[in-house]
C-alpha positions, 0 to 999 in steps of 0.5 A, a space after each residue: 427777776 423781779 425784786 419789788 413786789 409787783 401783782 400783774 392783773 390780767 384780764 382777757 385781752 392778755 390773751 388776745 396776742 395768742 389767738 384768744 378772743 377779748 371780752 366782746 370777741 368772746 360774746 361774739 364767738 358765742 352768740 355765733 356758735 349758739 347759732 342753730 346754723 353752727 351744729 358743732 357747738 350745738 352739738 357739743 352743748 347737747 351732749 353736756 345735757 343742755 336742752 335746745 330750747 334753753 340753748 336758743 333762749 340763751 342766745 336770744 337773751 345774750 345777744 340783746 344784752 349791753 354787757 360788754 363782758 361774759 361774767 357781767 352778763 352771767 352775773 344778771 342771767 343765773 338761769 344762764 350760768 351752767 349753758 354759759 360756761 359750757 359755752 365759755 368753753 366750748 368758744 375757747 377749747 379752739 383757741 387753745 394752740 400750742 404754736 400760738 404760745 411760743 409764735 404768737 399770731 400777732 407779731 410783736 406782740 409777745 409779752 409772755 416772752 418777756 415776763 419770762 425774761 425779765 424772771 430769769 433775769 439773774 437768778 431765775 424764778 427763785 426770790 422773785 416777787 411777782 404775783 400774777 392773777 389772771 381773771 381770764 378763763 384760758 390758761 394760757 400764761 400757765 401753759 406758756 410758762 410750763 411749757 417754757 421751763 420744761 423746754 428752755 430749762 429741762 425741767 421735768 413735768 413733775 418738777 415743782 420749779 414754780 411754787 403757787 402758793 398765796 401765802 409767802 412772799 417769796 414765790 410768785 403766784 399763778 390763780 
């Protein structure tokens, strides 16, 4: 359990252990899936509706920018935004692997096993003062979590055992 009160902030290389791109991994797995030569993710833009023509110029225009961040380059390009998320997404669905979660691909590395056994460390989740904001676009760390109390606590998926509620001080938050 964690008795001070602690705010984790994480941002994407939180996710990296994991098999998720960073930042600049991210731009990357982008900018070679917005490749004309790379038909499944064109494909998967269009049936979003995105036209080609507006797919290549958000290519072009992203693979010259100097951000070393997908928000920061948005932020700038709003004529990009909606091809942008579409694209966030369609670079991360991939990474989303439920053996990652509990064996990470890089060894050593698993510190979402350890946050959770420093919570349940004594009482478990209950009391602990932990607020966890996670500015990454994967749902990793939730997904671990969830799957985690499910096995190792026989929590039921309706279950309610982690309260997600900005507001009270005694509950840990997940944004």
């Amino acid at each position: 359990m964690i008795h001070q009160k602690t705010v984790l902030v994480l941002g994407a290389g939180a996710s990296w252990p994991y098999g998720f791109p960073t930042g600049q991994g991210l731009i990357k797995n982008i900018l070679d899936g917005t490749r004309e030569t790379s038909q499944h993710f064109w494909a998967t833009l269009r049936d979003a509706g995105v036209d080609d023509d507006l797919i290549r110029a958000f290519h072009r225009t992203l693979a010259r920018t100097q951000f070393d961040s997908i928000d920061i380059f948005l932020e700038y390009q709003p004529e990009y935004r909606e091809v942008g998320k579409l694209a966030i997404a369609a670079a991360l669905i991939p990474c989303e692997r439920e053996e990652n979660l509990a064996n990470p691909p890089i060894e050593g590395r698993h510190w979402y096993k350890f946050l959770f056994q420093r919570l349940m460390q004594r009482d478990g989740f209950t009391g602990s003062k932990l607020s966890i904001i996670s500015l990454n676009y994967d749902r990793s760390l939730q997904q671990y979590l969830y799957q985690t109390l499910i096995q190792d606590l026989r929590k039921t998926p309706d279950a309610r055992p982690v309260q997600s509620s900005a507001s009270s001080s005694h509950t840990y938050t997940v944004i």
